[in-house]
C-alpha positions, -999 to +999 in steps of 0.1 A: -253-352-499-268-314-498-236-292-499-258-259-499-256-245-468-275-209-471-259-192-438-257-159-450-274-133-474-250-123-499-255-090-515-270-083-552-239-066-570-245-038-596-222-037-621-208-006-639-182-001-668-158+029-672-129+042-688-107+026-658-127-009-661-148-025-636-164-013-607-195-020-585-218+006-565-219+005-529-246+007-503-239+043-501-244+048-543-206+051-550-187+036-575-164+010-558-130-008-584-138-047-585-109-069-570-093-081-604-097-039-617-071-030-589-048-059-594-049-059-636-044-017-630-013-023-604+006-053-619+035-054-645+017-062-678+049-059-698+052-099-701+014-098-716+021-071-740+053-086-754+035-121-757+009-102-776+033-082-802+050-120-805+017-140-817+002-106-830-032-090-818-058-112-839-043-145-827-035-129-790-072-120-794-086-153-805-058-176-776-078-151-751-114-155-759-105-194-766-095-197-725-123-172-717-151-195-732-135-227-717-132-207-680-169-198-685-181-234-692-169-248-665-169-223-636-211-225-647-209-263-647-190-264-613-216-240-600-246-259-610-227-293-599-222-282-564-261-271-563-269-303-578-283-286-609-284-300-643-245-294-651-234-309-684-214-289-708-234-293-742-210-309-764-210-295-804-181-309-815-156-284-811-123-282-792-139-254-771-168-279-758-144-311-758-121-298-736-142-279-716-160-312-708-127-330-701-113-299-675-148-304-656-146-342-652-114-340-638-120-310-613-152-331-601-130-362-602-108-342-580-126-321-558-157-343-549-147-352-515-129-319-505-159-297-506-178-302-472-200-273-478-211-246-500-220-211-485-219-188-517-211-199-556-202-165-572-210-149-543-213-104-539-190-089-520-189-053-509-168-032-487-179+002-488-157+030-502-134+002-505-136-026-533-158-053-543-160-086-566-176-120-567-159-152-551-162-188-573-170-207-541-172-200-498-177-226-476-161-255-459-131-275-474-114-301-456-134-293-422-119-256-425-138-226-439-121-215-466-125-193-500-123-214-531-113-202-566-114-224-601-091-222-623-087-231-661-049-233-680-032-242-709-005-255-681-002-256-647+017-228-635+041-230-604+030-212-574+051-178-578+039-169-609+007-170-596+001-143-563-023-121-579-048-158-576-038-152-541-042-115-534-076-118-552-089-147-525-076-129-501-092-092-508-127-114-508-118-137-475-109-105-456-149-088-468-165-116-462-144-118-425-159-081-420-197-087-436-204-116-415-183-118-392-164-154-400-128-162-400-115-172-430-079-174-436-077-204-460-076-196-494-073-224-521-067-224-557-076-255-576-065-258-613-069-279-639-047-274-673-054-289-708-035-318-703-061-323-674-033-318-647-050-313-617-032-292-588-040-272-552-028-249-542-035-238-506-027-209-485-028-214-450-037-194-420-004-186-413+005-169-449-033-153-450-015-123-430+014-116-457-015-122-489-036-098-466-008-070-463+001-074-498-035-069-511-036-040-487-005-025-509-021-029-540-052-018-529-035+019-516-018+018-546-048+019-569-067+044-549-037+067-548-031+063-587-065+068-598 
């Protein structure tokens, strides 16, 4: 079954780097933070930075890039799987491309008869003067639109460690809600660790308000700081 469903236009992002990380220009040529710059900029880091002096800064450094190249695999196998795209993760051999591999069978195992369809895979989105960032998946998920994240981890983590997941789906449900008009207010997080745990978590239209006024916070607090 065709899960592409092109329904709306989504905008071409351009990309810039500074000195206070990522941003994006807007329709009226001004630099614009990206949705994970305002919540890395206003969230307590002191847990990452002890971890860091713990393992020291070259194995901190290599733990990072291993989960970064593992997230990339299979966010850009999941994206070409839901176009139905040639999606196999080349495997060399290593632990990177073995696991990778084993992460995206199970979130296909898992997800294949949730998504009903697919509006945007890493989709732009833009409010002016405001923020901006690209979404992992929009569309339809259990009969209700909804904004869909992927995520990789070493474990599953329990749901309050992990609002910022939330606050970030819902800074992109809330532009998409004012680009085009729709009415999303679920957001859900599916996550697959290394043991191949597989969990969801899913925030409904009756929490989208609090994740919506918390974003809101961190958003004022970021354009007031810098």
């Amino acid at each position: 079954m065709k899960l592409i469903k092109d329904k709306y236009k989504y905008p071409e992002l351009q990309r810039v780097e500074n000195e206070l990380g990522r941003f994006y220009i807007d329709s009226e040529g001004q630099e614009v933070p990206s949705v994970t710059n305002v919540l890395s900029s206003t969230s307590d880091q002191s847990g990452i930075d002890e971890w860091k002096r713990r393992v020291g800064h070259e194995e901190a450094e290599r733990i990072l890039q291993e989960s970064s190249s593992i997230g990339s695999n299979v966010h850009n196998a999941l994206e070409n799987y839901l176009q139905d795209k040639e999606w196999e993760i080349f495997d060399d051999g290593s632990y990177i491309s073995k696991t990778s591999n084993r992460i995206l069978e199970s979130f296909i195992n898992n997800l294949v008869t949730d998504i009903n369809e697919v509006w945007g895979l890493e989709s732009g989105l833009i409010l002016d003067g405001l923020y901006a960032g690209t979404a992992d998946c929009i569309g339809v998920y259990n009969g209700k639109e909804s904004l869909i994240d992927f995520k990789t981890a070493k474990k599953v983590k329990p749901k309050e460690w992990i609002e910022d997941y939330f606050l970030q789906c819902a800074a992109y449900a809330n532009a998409h809600n004012v680009m085009f008009d729709t009415n999303i207010k679920d957001l859900i997080i599916l996550m697959v660790d290394r043991d191949l745990m597989f969990k969801e978590f899913h925030i409904t239209e009756h929490e989208f308000p609090l994740y919506t006024d918390k974003w809101k916070k961190r958003l004022i607090k970021y354009h007031n700081n810098y």
